[in-house]
N, C-alpha and C positions, 0 to 999 in steps of 0.2 A: 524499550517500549515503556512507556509510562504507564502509572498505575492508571491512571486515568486515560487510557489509551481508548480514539474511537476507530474504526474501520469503516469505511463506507463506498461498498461498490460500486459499479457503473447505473445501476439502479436507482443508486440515493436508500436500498437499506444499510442502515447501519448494527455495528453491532460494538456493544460500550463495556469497555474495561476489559483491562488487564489479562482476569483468570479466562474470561470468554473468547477472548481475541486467542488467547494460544490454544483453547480447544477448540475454536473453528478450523485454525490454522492447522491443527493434526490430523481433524478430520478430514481436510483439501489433502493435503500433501499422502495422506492414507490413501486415498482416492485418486490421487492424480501424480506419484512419485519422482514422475520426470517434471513435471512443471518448470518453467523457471521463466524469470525475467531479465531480459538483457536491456542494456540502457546504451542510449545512443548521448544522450545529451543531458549535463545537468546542470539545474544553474541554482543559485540559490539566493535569496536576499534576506536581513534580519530586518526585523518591525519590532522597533522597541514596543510596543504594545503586548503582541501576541508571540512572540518568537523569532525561530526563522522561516521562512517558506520556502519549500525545496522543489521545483519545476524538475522533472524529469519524464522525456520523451525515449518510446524505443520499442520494443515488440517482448509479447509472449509467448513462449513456444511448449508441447505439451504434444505427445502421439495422440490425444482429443482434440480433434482438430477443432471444434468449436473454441479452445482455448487459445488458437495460433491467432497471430497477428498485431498490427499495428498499435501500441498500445501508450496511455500517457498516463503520468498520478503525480498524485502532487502531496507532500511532506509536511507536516508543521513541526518542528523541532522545538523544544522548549529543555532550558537545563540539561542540554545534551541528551534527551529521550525524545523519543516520537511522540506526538499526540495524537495524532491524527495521519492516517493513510488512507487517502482517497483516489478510487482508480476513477477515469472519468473516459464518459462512453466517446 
């Protein structure tokens, strides 16, 4: 994860940097322990501009069932860190 790491839900809220992105993330997985994301499909292409861009398609599953189902997000990779991880509705 990059320092500059943003996270942005199916929502379009986001939530920017680093130290925030892994206290969100403890307080989900606090909350929701089983969670997890399975991938069906990834694909990825580099854009000399901004990075790489990472497509990946698949579902999430979680005993909240509000969290189960069909699921996509998309990656932008830059100097081997994430910048960006967006789930999209």
């Amino acid at each position: 994860m990059a320092d500059d790491h943003r996270f942005t839900d199916m929502e379009g809220a986001s939530v920017l940097g680093k130290a925030a992105c892994v206290r969100a993330w403890r307080g989900f997985f606090d909350a929701y322990p089983d969670y997890r994301n399975v991938f069906h499909s990834v694909t990825a292409a580099d854009h000399r501009t901004v990075g790489a861009v990472v497509d990946i398609a698949g579902r999430s599953e979680c005993s909240e069932p509000a969290l189960c189902g069909p699921a996509r997000w998309t990656a932008l990779v830059r100097d081997g860190a994430v910048v960006h991880w967006h789930v999209h509705a």
